[in-house]
DOZA-464208 format. One record per atom (N, C-alpha, C, O, CB): x, z negated, y. Coordinates in steps of 0.02 Angstrom, whole numbers, plus 50000, padded with zeros to 5 digits. Glycine has a CB too. Example, Ala and Ser with C-alpha at 12.3 -4.5 7.8 and 13.67 -1.06 7.14 Angstrom:
2
506604961049716/506154961049775/506604961049835/507124957749834/505654954849776/506424964649888/506844964349947/506454960650002/506704959850057/507044971449970/
This chain:
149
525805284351589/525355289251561/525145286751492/525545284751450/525675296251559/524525287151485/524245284951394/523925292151377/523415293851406/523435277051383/524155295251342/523585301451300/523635297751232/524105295551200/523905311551291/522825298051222/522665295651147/521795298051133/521385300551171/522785285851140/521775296651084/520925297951054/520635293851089/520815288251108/520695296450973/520025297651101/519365294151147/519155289451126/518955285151164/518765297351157/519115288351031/518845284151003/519245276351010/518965270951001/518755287150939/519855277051025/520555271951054/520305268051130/520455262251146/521405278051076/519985271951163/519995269751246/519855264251255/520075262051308/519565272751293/519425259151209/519345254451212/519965247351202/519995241551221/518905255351178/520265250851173/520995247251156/521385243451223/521715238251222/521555253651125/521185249451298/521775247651352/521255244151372/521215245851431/522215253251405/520815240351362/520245239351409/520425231851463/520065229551508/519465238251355/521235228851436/521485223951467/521965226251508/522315222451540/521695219451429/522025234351511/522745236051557/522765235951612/523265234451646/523025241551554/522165237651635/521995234451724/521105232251709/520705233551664/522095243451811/521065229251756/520175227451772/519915232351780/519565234151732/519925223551834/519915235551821/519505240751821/519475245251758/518955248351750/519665244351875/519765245651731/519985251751679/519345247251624/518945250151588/521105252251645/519405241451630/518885238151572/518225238451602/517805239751559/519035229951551/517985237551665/517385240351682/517405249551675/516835251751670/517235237351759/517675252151675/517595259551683/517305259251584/516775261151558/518555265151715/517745257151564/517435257851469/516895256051447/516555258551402/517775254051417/516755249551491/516075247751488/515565254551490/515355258851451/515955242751550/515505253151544/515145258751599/514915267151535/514375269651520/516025261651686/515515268651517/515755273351458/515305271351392/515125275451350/516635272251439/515185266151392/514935266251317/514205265551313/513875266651262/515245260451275/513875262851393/513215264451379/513055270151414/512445270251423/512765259251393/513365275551442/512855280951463/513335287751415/513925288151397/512765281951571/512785291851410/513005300451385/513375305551418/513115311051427/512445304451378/514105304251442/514405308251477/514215314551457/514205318251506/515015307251478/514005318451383/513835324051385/513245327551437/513305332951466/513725324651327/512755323651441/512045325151472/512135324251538/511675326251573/511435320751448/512635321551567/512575321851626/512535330251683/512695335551657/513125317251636/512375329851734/512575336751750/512955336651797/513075331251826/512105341051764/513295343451821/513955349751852/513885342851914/513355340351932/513665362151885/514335341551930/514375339852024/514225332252016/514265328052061/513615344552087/514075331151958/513815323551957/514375317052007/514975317651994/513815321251860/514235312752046/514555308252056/514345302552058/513765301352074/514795309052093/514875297052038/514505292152034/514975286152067/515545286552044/514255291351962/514885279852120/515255273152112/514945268352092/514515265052122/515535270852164/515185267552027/515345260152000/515255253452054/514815249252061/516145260451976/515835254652085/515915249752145/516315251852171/516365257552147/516045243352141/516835250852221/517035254252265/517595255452239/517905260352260/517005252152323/517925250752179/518755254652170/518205259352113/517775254952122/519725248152124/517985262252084/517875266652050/517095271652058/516495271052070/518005263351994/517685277352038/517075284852053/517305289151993/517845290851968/517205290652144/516605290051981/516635295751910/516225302251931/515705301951962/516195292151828/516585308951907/516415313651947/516395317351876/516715315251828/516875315852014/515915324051875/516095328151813/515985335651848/515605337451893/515555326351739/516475339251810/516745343351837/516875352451797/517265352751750/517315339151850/516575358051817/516935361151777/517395364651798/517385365451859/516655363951744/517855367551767/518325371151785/518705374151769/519095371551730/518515369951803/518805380451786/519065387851774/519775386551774/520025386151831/518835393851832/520185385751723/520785384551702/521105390151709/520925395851694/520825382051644/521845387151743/522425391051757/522735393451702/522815388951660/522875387851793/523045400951678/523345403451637/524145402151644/524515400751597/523125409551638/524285402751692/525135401851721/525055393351736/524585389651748/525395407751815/525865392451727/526005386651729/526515386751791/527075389351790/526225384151661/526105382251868/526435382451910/526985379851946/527295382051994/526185382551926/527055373351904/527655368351912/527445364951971/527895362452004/528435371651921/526845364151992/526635361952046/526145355352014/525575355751992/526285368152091/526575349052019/526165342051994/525955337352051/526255334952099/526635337351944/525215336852024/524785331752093/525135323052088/525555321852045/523625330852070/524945318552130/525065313452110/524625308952138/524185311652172/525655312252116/524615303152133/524325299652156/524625291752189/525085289652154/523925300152113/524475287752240/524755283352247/524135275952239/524275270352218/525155285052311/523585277952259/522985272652250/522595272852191/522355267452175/522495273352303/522445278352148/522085276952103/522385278752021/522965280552015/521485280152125/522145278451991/522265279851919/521855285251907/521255284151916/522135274151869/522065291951885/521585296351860/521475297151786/521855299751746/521725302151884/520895294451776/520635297351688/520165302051667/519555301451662/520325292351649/520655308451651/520485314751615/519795314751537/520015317451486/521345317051586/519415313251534/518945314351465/518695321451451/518295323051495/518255309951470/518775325251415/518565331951407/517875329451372/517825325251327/519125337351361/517305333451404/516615332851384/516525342751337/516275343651282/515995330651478/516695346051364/516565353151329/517395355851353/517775354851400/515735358751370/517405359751290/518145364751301/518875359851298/518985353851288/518135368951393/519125363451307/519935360651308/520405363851354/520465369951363/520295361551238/520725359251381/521425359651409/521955357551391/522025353751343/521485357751454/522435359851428/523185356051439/523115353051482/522585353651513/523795359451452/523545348851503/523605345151548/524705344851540/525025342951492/522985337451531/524905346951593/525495346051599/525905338351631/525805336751689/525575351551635/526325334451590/526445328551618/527305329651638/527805330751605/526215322251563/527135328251721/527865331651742/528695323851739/528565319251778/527655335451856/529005323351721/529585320951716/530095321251724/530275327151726/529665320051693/530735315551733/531435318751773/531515318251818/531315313051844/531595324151779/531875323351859/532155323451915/531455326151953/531085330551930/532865327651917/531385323352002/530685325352048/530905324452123/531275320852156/529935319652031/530375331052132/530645334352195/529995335352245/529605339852234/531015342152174/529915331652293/529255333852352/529395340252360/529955342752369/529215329952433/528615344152357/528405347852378/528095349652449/528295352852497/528185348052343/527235344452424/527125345652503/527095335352489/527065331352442/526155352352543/527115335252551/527395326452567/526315323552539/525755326052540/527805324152711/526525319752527/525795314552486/525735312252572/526085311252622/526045305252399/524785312152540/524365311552602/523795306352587/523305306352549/524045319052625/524055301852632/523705295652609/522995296252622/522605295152575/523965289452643/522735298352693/521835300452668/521675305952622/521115308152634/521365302852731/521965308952575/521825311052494/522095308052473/522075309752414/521935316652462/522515302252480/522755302052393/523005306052344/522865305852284/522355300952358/523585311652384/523795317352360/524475319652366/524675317852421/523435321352383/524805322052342/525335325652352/525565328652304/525425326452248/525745322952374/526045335252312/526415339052241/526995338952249/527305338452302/526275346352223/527245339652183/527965337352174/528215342752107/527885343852056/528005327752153/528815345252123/528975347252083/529645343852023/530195342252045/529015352152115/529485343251959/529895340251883/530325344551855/530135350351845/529415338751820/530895342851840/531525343751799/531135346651736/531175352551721/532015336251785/530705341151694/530515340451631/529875340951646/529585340551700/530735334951594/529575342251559/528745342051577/528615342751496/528955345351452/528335349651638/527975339351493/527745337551415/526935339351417/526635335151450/527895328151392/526705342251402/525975346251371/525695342251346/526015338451309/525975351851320/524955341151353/524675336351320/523895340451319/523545342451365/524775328351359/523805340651250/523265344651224/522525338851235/522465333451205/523485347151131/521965341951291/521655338251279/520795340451252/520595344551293/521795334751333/520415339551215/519905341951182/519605337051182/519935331951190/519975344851126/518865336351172/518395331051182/518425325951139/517975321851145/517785333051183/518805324951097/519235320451060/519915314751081/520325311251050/519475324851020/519815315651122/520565313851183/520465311551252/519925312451280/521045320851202/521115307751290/520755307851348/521705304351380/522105300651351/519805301951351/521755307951444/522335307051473/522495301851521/522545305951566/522455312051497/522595297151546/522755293951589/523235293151642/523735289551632/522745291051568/523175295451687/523785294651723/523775289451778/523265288651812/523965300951751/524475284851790/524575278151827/524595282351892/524455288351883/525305272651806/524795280151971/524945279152043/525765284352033/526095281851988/525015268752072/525995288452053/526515290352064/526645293552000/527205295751993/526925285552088/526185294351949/526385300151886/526215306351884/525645307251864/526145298751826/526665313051903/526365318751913/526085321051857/526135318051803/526755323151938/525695327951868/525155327651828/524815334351841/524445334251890/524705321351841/524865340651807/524835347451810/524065348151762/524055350051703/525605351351777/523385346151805/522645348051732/522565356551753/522925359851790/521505342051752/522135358251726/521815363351716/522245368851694/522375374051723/521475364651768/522435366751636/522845375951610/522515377851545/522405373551502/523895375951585/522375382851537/522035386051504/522305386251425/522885388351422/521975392051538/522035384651369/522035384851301/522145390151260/522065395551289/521555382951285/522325390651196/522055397751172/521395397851174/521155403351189/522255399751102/521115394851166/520445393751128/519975394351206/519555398751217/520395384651076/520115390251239/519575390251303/519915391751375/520415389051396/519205382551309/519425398051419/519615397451472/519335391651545/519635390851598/519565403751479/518795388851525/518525382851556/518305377651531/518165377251472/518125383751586/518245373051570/518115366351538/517745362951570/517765363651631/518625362551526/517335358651546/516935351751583/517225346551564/517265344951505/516175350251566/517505342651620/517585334751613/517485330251657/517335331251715/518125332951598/517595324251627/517505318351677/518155316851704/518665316351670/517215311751644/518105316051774/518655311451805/518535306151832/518095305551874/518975313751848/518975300651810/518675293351829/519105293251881/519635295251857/518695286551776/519205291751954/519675289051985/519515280051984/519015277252005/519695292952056/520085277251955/520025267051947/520645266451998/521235267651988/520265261751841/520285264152060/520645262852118/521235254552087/521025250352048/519925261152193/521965254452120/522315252252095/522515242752115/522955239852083/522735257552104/
């Protein structure tokens, strides 16, 4: 997992290949202006989607995961949490390889404040609790990059 300033993203841009085309990509277009539903592929390991969404108040202990792609969180309007689950981990419902999905429940778990200043990363097998609601905001717009692995 990397949470750091947006203005940083350029920094990992050697941590995988794709992740350095996805920054590219990032620095010449206006993720703000884009609009609701937008999708886009890059090429086939990567799809950028923007999104809004009505953030959860309760915290469910219920973390997604992933096994093929890398998901990167960018907040374009509003703020979230984003819960990063750790520890002892426990299947929920069993990961499903045509999504690219499964939940799992964590021992531990670490909050990660994210505002359009920021941006979360999560690796293949790192659970990962988005959409919880702020003091400040009950929805949010962001980008999700999925950078296939």
């Amino acid at each position: 997992m990397i949470y750091d300033q947006l203005k940083n993203l350029k920094k990992y841009k050697n941590f995988h290949p794709n992740l350095g085309l996805v920054i590219e990509y990032l620095e010449n277009i206006d993720i703000d202006s884009l609009p609701l539903d937008w999708r886009y592929s890059l090429n086939e390991n990567i799809l950028f989607m923007i999104q809004d969404k009505k953030l959860n108040s309760v915290f469910t202990g219920e973390y997604e995961y992933h096994k093929k792609y890398i998901d990167l969180h960018i907040i374009i309007d509003g703020e979230e949490t984003i819960a990063y689950g750790f520890g002892d981990i426990t299947e929920i419902k069993e990961y499903s390889n045509k999504n690219d999905y499964g939940l799992v429940f964590s021992s531990r778990r670490q909050e990660l404040y994210l505002s359009p200043k920021y941006f979360a990363l999560f690796l293949p097998n790192e659970a990962h609790e988005p959409n919880r609601m702020t003091e400040k905001s009950k929805k949010v717009r962001k980008c999700i990059v999925k950078i296939a692995v």
